[in-house]
C-alpha positions as CSV (number, residue, x, y, z in Angstrom):
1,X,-26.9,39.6,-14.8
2,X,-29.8,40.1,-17.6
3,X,-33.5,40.1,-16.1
4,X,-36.3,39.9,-17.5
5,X,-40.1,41.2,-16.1
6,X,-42.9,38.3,-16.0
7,X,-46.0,39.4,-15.2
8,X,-44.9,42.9,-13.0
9,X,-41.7,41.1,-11.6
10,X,-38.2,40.7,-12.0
11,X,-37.2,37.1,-12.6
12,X,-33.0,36.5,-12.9
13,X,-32.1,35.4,-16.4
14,X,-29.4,32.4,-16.4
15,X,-29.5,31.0,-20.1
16,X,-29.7,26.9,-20.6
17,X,-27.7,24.8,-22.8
18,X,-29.1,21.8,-24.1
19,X,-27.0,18.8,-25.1
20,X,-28.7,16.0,-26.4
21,X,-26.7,13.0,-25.9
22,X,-25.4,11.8,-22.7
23,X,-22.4,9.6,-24.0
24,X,-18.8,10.5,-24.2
25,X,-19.1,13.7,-26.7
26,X,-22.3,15.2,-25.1
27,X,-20.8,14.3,-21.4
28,X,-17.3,15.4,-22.0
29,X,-19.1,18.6,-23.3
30,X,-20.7,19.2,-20.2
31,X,-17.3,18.9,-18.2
32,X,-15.8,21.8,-20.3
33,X,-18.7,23.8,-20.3
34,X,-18.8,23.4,-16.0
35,X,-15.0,23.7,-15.1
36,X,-15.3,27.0,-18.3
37,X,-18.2,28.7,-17.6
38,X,-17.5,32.2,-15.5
39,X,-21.0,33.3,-16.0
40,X,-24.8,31.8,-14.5
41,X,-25.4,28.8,-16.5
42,X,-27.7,26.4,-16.8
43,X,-26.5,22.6,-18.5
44,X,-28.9,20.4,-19.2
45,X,-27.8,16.7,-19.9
46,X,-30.5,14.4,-21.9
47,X,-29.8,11.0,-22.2
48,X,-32.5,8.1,-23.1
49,X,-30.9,5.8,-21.0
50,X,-30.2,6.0,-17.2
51,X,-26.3,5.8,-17.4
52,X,-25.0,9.5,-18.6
53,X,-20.9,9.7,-19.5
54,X,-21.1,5.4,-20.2
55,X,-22.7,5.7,-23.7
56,X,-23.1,2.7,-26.1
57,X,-19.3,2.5,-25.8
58,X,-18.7,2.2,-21.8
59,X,-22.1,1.0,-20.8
60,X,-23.2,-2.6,-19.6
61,X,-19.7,-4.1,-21.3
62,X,-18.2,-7.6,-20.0
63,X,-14.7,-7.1,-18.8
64,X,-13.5,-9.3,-22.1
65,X,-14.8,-5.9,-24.1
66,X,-11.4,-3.7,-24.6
67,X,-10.3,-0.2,-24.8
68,X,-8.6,-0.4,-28.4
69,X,-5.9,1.9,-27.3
70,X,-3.3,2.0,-24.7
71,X,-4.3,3.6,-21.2
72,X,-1.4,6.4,-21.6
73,X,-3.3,7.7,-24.5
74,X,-7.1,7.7,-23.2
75,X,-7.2,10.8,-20.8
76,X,-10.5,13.6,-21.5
77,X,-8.1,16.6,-21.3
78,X,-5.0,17.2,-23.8
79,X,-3.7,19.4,-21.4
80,X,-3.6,16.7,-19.0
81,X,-1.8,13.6,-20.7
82,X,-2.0,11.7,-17.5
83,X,-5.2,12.6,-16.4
84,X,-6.6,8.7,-16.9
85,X,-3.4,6.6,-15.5
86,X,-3.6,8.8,-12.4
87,X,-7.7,8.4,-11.6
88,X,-7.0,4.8,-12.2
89,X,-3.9,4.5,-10.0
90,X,-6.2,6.6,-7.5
91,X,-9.7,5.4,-7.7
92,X,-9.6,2.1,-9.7
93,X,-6.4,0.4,-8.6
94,X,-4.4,2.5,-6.0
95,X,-3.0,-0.9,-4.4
96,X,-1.7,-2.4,-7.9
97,X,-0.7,0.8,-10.4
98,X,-1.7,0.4,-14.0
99,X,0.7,0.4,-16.4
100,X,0.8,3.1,-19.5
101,X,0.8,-0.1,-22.1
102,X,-2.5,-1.9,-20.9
103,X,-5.9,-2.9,-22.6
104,X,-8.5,-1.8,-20.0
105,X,-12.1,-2.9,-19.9
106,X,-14.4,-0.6,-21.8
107,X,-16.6,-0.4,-18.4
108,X,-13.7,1.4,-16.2
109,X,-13.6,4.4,-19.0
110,X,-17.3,4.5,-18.4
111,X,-17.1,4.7,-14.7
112,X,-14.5,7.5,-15.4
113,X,-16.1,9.6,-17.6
114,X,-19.0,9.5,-14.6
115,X,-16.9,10.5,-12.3
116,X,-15.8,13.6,-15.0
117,X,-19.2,14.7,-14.6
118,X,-19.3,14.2,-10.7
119,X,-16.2,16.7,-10.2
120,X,-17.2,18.9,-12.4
121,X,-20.7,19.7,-11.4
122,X,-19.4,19.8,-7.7
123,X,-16.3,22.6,-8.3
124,X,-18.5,24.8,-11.2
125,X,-18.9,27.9,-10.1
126,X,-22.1,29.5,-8.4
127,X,-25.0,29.8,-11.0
128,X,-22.7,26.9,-13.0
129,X,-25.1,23.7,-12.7
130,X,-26.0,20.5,-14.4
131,X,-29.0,18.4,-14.7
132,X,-29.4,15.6,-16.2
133,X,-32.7,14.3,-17.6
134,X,-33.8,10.7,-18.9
135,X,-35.5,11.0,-21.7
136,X,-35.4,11.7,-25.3
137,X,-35.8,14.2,-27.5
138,X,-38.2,13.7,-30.3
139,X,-38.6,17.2,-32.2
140,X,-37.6,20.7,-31.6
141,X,-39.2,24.1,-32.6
142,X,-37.2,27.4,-33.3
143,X,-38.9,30.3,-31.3
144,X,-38.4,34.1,-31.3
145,X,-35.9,34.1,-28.6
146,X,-35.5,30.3,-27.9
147,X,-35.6,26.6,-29.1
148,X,-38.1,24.1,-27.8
149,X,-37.2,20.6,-27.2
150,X,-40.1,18.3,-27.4
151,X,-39.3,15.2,-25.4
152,X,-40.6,11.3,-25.7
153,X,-42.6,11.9,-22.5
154,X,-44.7,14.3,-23.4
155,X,-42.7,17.6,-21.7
156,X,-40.9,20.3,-23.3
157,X,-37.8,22.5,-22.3
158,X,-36.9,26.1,-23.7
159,X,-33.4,26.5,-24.4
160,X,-30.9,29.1,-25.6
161,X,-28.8,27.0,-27.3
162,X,-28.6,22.9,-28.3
163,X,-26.1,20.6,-29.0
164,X,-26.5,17.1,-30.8
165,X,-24.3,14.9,-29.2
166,X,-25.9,11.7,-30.2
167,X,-22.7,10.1,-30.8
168,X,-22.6,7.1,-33.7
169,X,-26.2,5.9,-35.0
170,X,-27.1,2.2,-34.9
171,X,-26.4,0.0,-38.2
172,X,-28.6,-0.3,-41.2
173,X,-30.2,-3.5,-42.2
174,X,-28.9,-5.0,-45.1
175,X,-30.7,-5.5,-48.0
176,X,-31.9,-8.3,-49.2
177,X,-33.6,-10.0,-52.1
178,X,-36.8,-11.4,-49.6
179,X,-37.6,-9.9,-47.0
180,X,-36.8,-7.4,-44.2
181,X,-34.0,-9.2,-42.2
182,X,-35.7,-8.1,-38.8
183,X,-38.8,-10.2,-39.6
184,X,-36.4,-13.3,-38.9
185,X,-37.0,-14.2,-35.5
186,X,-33.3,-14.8,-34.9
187,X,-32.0,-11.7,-36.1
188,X,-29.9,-9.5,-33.8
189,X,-30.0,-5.9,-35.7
190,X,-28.2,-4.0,-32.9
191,X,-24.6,-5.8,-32.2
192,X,-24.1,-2.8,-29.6
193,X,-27.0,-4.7,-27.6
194,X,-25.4,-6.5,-24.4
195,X,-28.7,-8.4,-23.3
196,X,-28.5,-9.6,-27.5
197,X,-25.4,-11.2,-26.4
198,X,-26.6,-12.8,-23.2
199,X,-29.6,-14.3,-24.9
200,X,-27.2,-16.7,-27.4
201,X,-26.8,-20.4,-26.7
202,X,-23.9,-22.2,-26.3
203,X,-24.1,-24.7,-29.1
204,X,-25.9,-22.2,-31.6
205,X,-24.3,-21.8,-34.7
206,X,-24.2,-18.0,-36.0
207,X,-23.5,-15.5,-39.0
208,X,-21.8,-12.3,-37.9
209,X,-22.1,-9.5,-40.8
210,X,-19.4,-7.3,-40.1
211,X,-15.6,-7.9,-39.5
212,X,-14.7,-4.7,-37.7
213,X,-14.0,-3.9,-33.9
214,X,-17.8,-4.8,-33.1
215,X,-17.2,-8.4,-34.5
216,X,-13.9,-9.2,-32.7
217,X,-16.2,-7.6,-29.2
218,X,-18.7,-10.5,-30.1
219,X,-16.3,-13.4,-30.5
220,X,-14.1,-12.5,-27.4
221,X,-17.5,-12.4,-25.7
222,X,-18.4,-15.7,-27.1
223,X,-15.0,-17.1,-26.7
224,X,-15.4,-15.8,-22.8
225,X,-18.7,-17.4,-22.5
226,X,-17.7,-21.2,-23.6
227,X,-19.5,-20.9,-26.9
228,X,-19.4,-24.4,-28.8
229,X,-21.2,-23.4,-32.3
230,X,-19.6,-22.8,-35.5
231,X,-19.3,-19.0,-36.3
232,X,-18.9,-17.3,-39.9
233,X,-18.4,-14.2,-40.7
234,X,-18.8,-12.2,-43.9
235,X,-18.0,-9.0,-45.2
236,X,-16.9,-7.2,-48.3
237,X,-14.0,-7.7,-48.2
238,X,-13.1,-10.1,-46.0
239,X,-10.6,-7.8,-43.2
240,X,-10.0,-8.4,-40.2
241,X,-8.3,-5.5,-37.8
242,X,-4.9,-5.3,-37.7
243,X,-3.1,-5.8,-34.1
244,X,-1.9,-3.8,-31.5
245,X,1.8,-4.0,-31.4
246,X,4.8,-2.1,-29.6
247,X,6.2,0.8,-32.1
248,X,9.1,3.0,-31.8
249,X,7.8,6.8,-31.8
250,X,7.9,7.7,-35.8
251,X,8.8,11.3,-37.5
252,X,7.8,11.6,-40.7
253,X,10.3,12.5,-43.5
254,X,7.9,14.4,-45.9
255,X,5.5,17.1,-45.1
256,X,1.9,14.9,-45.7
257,X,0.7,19.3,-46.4
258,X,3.2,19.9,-49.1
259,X,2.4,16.7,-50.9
260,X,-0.5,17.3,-54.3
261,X,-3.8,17.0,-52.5
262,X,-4.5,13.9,-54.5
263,X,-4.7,9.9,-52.8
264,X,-2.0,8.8,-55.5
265,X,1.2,11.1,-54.3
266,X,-0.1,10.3,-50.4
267,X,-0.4,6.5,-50.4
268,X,2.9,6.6,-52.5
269,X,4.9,8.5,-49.8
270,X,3.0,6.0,-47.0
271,X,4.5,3.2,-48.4
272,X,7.8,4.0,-48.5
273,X,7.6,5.7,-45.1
274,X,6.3,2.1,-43.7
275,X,9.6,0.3,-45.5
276,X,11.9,2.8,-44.0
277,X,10.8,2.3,-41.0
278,X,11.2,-1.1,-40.8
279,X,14.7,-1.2,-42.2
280,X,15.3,0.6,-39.2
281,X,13.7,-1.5,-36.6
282,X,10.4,0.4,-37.2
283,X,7.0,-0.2,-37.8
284,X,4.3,0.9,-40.1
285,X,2.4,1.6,-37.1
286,X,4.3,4.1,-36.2
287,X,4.0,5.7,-39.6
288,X,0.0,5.6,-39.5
289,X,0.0,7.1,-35.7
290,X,3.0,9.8,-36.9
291,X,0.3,10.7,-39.7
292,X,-2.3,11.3,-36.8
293,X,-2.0,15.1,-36.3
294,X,-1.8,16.1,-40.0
295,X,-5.4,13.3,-40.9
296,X,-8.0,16.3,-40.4
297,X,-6.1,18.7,-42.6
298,X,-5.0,16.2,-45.9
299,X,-9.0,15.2,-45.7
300,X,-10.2,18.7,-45.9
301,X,-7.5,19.5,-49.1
302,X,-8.7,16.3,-50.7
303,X,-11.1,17.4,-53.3
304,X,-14.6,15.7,-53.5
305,X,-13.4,13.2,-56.3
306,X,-10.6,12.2,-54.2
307,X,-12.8,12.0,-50.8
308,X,-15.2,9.7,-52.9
309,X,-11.9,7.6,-54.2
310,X,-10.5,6.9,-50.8
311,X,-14.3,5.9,-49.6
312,X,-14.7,3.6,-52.4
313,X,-11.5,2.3,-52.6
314,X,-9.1,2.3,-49.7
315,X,-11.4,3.3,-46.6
316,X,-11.4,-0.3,-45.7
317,X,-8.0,-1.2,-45.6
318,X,-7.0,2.8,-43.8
319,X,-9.7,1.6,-41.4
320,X,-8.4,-1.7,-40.4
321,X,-4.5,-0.3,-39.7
322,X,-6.0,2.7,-38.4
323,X,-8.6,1.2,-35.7
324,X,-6.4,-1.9,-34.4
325,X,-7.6,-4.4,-31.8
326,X,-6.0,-5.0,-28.5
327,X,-3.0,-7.7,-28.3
328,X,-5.4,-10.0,-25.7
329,X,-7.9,-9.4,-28.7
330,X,-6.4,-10.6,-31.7
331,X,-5.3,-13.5,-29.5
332,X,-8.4,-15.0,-28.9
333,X,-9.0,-14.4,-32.8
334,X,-6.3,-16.3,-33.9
335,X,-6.9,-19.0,-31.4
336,X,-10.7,-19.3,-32.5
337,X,-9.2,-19.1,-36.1
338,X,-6.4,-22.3,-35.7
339,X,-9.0,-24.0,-33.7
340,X,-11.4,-23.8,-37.1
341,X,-14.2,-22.5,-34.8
342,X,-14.7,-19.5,-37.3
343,X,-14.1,-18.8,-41.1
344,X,-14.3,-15.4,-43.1
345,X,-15.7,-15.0,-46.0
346,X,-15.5,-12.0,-48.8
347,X,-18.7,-11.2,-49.7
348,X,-22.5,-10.1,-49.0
349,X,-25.7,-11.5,-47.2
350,X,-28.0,-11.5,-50.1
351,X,-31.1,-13.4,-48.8
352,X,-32.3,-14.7,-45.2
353,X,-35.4,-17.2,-45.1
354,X,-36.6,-18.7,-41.8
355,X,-36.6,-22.7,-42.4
356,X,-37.6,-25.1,-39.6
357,X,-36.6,-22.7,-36.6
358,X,-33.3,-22.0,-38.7
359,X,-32.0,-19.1,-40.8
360,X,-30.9,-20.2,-44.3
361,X,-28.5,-17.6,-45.5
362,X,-27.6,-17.1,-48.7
363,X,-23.8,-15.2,-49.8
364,X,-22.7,-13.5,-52.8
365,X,-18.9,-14.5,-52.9
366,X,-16.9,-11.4,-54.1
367,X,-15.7,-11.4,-57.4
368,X,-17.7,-13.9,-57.9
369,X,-21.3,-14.6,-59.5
370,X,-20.8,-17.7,-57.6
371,X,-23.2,-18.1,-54.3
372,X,-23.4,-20.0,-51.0
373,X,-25.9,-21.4,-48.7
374,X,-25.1,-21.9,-44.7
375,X,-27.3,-22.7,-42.0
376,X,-27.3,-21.0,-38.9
377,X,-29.5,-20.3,-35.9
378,X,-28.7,-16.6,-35.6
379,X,-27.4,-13.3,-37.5
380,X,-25.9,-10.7,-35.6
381,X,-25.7,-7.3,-37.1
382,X,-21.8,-6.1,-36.8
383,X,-21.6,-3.6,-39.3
384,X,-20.3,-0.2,-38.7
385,X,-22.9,2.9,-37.8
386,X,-25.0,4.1,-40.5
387,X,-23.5,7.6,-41.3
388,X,-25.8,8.9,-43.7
389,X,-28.2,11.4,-42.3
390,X,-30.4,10.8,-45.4
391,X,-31.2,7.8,-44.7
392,X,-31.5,7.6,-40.2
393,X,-35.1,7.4,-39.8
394,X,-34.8,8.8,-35.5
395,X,-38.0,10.9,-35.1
396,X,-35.3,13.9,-33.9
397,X,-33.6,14.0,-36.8
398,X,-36.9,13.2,-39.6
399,X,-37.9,16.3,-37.5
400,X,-34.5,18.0,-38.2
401,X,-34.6,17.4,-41.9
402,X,-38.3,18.2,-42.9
403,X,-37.7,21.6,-41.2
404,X,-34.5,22.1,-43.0
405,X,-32.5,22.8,-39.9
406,X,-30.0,20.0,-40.9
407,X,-28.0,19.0,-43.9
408,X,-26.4,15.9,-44.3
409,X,-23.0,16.0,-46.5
410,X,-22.5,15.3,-49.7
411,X,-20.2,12.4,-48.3
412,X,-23.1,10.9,-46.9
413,X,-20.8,10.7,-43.7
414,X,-22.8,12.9,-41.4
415,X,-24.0,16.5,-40.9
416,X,-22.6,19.7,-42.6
417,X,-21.6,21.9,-40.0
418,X,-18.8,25.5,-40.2
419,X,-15.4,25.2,-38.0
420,X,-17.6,25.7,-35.1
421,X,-19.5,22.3,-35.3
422,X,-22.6,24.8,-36.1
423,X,-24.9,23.2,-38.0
424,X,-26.0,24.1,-41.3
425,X,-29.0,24.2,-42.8
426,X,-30.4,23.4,-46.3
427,X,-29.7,26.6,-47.5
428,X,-25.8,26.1,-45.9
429,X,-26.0,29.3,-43.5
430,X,-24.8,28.1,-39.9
431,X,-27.4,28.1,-37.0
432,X,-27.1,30.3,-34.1
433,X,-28.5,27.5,-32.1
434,X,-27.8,24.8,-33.0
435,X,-24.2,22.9,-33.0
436,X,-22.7,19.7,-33.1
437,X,-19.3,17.7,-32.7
438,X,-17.8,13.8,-32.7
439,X,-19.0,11.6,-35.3
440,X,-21.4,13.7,-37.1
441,X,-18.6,15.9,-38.3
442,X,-17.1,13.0,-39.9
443,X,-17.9,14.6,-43.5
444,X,-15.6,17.5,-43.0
445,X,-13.2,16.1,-40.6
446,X,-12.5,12.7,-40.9
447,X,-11.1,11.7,-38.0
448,X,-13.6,12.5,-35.5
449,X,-14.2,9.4,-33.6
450,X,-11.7,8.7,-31.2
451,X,-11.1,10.5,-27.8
452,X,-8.1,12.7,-29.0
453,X,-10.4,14.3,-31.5
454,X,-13.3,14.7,-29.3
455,X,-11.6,16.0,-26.4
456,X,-10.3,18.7,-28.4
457,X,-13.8,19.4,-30.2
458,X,-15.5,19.4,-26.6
459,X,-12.8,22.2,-25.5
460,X,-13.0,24.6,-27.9
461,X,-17.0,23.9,-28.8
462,X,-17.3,24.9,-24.9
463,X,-15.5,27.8,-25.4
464,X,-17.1,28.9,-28.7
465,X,-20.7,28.6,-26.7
466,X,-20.0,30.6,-23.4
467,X,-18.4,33.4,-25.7
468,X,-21.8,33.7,-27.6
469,X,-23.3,36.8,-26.8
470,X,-26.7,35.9,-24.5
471,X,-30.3,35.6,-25.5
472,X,-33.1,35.7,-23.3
473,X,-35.2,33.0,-23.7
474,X,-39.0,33.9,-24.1
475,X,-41.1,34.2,-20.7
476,X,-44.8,32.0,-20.0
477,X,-45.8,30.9,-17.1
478,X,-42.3,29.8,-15.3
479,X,-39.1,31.8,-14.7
480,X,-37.3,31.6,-18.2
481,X,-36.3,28.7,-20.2
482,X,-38.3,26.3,-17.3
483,X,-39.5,22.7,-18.0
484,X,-43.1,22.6,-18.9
């Protein structure tokens, strides 16, 4: 074991590992890095909130809040398919066995990836530990022979190494022609927020901006809750997320890696894929899950003018067959939908003024000059995360950019990193410190986002780390890399 001498003694070196996040990259992470490690280790987990492994995803989520994808396909390790289905059939629902096919509550993967954590810290090795710290990191400083964290409450941790695990950022506000939207007293600018949910009426009428995932969570939740008000929602272009459905297993008839790396020849072969298959009793969700294992590698052949094509032109409609919603779902959207309880409208919030305790919203109609007026009593924020590092205005990352440790990609998707999530700074070298994986890889990788990917990034990230040759951190006062 390296030692080091502080102060005319011998103090044991065990290097830390930082992640900041506690959700399910940094906490799945942590797993890997505690059943991996062989070596003294120390893992230290910092979350802002008091819930590590639930996230924004898992935590604080009514029962009506699904798991868009089957329980058969949600398990933290690829090597262990049925890893989920048998913790549920042993610690959630011994007596009545879940099936591979169901919709589960978005709490129960929580509670899971929390017990993850438990297991793992309990069967790491000796020297192997994790602790896990609420708080939140503000800055950080590159030493000699260390990084320091500098946290919200005032303390500061030396570390060998650091990982952003921060997951998906908030939305941004839209803008408008006025004013700033979160001047308006009932404005909900965080859709993720729970207690936001809690605090809406019965009879209140609303706006929702946003038609994704986080949309249909709000009107399930409102449907749940014996909501009575009119609700609209509005965006772009007016899509709502295509269903769950059953789907034979699909094999591909072309090699997606031999097609021209251009959108054109892809979207061609797609199509007729999708009509094959249903001549033959198919589906075209089959098609878009049989595409799943090639998605990373077309994106990365895709030159920048193509990237920027499919953003501009078809991310919305990939995004809609891609991320579909639960069967129970898109039930109680079509319900709300014949029962005329909601309309969607194409278009874009363009102005918000507060008017006799109401919000008078005003929409631009797309392809349209044409616009509309609605009254409402509240706006809830449902777009998707804000992606662009340029613009996220957290105090860690400002810090991260004026120093130039960072570089957001030219995609404006997230950060630039190598094939090691390192990250790269402004002059594009990789850091020896500093790494990331999940969404912020979204630039290079694509698809990024959904456990399959992660669990995979999380794996080898934890390998690439404990392989790293060891630093010692620099000595003060403390045995090394201590919290001040």
């Amino acid at each position: 074991m390296a030692t080091q001498k502080q102060r005319g003694s011998t103090v044991n070196y065990r290097p830390t590992l930082a992640i900041i996040g506690g959700g399910f990259s940094g906490s799945l992470l942590a797993v890997q890095l505690l059943r991996q490690a062989r070596q003294p280790l120390r893992i230290v987990l910092i979350e802002r909130d008091d819930l590590p492994g639930r996230g924004v995803a898992y935590r604080d989520q009514p029962d009506c809040h699904l798991l868009n994808v089957r329980a058969e396909a949600m398990s933290a390790f690829a090597d262990q398919p049925d890893h989920f289905l048998n913790w549920l059939n042993t610690h959630y629902s011994p007596c009545h066995p879940v099936g591979t096919t169901e919709y589960l509550p978005r709490r129960i993967y929580g509670a899971y990836i929390e017990s993850l954590l438990d297991d793992a810290r309990q069967q790491a090795r000796s020297g192997v530990s994790l602790e896990i710290r609420i708080d939140e990191v503000i800055g950080l400083a590159h030493g000699a022979d260390a990084t320091t964290l500098h946290l919200r409450n005032h303390r500061r941790l030396r570390a060998d190494r650091v990982v952003l695990a921060c997951g998906n950022p908030g939305p941004s506000d839209p803008t408008l022609s006025s004013a700033q939207p979160r001047t308006a007293a009932g404005y909900i600018g965080q859709a993720w927020s729970t207690p936001g949910l809690y605090t809406v009426g019965r009879d209140e009428n609303l706006l929702l901006i946003g038609s994704g995932l986080t949309a249909l969570d709000w009107l399930v939740s409102l449907a749940a809750r014996g909501h009575r008000g009119r609700i609209d929602l509005v965006s772009r272009r007016g899509l709502l997320p295509q269903a769950h459905r059953p789907a034979p297993a699909h094999t591909l008839r072309f090699d997606p890696l031999q097609l021209p790396p251009r959108l054109r020849p892809l979207l061609r072969a797609l199509r007729l894929e999708a009509t094959h298959a249903a001549e033959n009793g198919g589906d075209w969700r089959g098609v878009i899950d049989a595409l799943r294992p090639y998605t990373q590698r077309i994106w990365q052949r895709l030159p920048a003018v193509e990237q920027r094509r499919f953003l501009r032109h078809l991310r919305p409609y990939w995004e809609i067959h891609r991320h579909r919603a639960a069967p129970r779902v898109m039930a109680t959207i079509d319900q709300l939908q014949q029962q005329q309880r909601m309309r969607l409208r194409a278009g874009r919030l363009r102005d918000l003024q507060e008017v006799d305790g109401k919000l008078r919203a005003r929409l631009q109609l797309r392809r349209s000059t044409a616009h509309c007026e609605i009254e409402v009593d509240r706006v809830i924020n449902c777009t998707g995360p804000e992606c662009d590092y340029r613009r996220l205005d957290h105090p860690l990352i400002v810090a991260l950019r004026e120093q130039g440790l960072i570089d957001a990609d030219a995609l404006g998707l997230g950060l630039s990193t190598d094939a090691n999530g390192a990250l790269l700074n402004g002059n594009g070298e990789a850091s020896t410190r500093l790494f990331t994986l999940g969404p912020p890889r979204k630039g290079q990788l694509w698809e990024t986002t959904a456990v399959p990917e992660i669990r995979v990034q999380a794996q080898a990230l934890a390998q690439h780390l404990l392989a790293q040759p060891r630093t010692a951190a620099v000595l003060h006062e403390q045995p090394a890399i201590a919290w001040l």
